[in-house]
Phi, psi and omega in degrees: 000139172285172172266005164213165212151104188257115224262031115268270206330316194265271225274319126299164145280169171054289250243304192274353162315283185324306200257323188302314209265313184315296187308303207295312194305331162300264202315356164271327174278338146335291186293005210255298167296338201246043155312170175279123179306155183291150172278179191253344179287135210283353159328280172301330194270331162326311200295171179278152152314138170251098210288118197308142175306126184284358178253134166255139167230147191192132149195128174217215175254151162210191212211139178237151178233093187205169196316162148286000167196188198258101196093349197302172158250336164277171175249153160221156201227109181244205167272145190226133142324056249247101196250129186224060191252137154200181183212106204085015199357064170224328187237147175190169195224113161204162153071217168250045142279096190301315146217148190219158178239135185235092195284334156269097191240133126215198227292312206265343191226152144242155203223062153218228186203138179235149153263156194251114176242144180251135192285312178005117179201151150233125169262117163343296186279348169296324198211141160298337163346314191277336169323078209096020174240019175068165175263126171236161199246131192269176207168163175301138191223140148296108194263090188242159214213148180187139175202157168202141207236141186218113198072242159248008180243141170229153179263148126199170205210119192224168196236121182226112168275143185269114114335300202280326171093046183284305149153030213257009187020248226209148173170138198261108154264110172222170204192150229204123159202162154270108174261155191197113183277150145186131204065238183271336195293136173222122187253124155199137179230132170186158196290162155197188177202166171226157193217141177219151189280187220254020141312311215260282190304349167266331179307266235276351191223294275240144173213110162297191159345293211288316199294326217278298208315328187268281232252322179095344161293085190338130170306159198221115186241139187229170180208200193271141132195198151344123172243345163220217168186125187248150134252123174266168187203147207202137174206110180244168170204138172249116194308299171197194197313325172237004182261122189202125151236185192223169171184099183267122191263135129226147193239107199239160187210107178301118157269175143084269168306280180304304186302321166287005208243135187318324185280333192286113201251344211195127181265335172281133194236157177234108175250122203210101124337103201230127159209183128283101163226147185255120159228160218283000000 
């Protein structure tokens, strides 16, 4: 499973996917590690061993914070589903990763593919701004991934295609943190950034012809590039033995494109995952 994953941008998509699913997933293998030593007594030590499960399972409620269009000023805060399954770290379900795959796995890398659903959307009716740029729809995205840990450091880098054919194309996420357990406690913090291809920045910034004449907005022509640079920030705590919760944040600042473009009322972004989960 990866280890990270910034669920809007990520992870959001793209953003809050990436830095999200790793740490949770560090932190289950952490609590994980952290049996109890065997007793001395010959009793016990006699007995068979009980061979650990290949399955982890966490699934409790979580609650999302996240722009209401791509540049909005407002915020919208809905209920999210807060899923941590895998089998084997080799198949897994977490975050808006829905199903995933770890076709390359050990201790320091992941290696695969998920589909992905991205919440990431704009409406016509969120804001009068909006008025006469049309609707685009958020949907399933193909998601491949590769991350690796050295230390207290993870690397990862992740790729998300629009599937659905919403016009949300292609963007690359990647990210750099650090993490540090102490105690029930698990801290991770680290810079990324995301670059989208000139699909993605016309759907969500770009304003045609067609759009300025409906909408009263200067046309707007975009390309491929930076669309933002984030920080991430993950604080999990284990409540007891099946019980944990978390909140994971990034705080992103839209560049290039997406900053200049006329729909955009806010350069600044808040992306935020808050859950509970009981695991079996």
């Amino acid at each position: 499973m990866p280890k990270s994953s910034s669920f809007i941008a990520a992870r959001r998509a793209a953003t809050l996917a990436a830095a999200m699913t790793l740490t949770l997933y560090t932190a289950g293998a952490w609590a994980d590690d952290a049996a109890p030593p065997p007793s001395s007594t010959s009793q016990q030590s006699d007995a068979p061993a009980k061979p650990a499960s290949k399955w982890k399972i966490g699934i409790g409620p979580g609650v999302v914070i996240t722009p209401l269009y791509p540049g909005s000023r407002e915020l919208r805060v809905f209920p999210y589903p807060a899923l941590d399954i895998s089998y084997d770290d080799r198949v897994f379900s977490q975050g808006p990763d829905v199903l995933g795959l770890n076709v390359l796995r050990s201790e320091n890398y992941h290696v695969g593919a998920a589909l992905s659903f991205d919440f990431q959307s704009r409406h016509e009716k969120d804001d009068p701004h909006l008025h006469g740029l049309g609707n685009v729809d958020g949907g399933p995205k193909l998601k491949l991934f590769a991350d690796y840990t050295a230390w207290i450091f993870t690397g990862s880098v992740a790729m998300y295609q629009d599937i659905a054919g919403n016009g949300q194309g292609k963007t690359v996420v990647t990210d750099l943190y650090a993490s540090l357990p102490v105690g029930g406690w698990l801290f991770s913090m680290g810079p990324g950034f995301t670059w989208a291809d000139a699909e993605y920045t016309r759907t969500f910034f770009g304003v045609s012809s067609q759009q300025s004449a409906a909408s009263g907005l200067p046309a707007y022509n975009t390309g491929a590039g930076i669309r933002d640079v984030h920080l991430n920030g993950y604080v999990s705590y284990d409540i007891s033995k099946h019980w944990a919760a978390s909140v994971a944040v990034t705080l992103g600042r839209l560049q290039h494109y997406a900053a200049a473009s006329p729909i955009t009322e806010r350069r600044s972004e808040l992306n935020t995952l808050a859950s509970v989960n009981y695991r079996f």
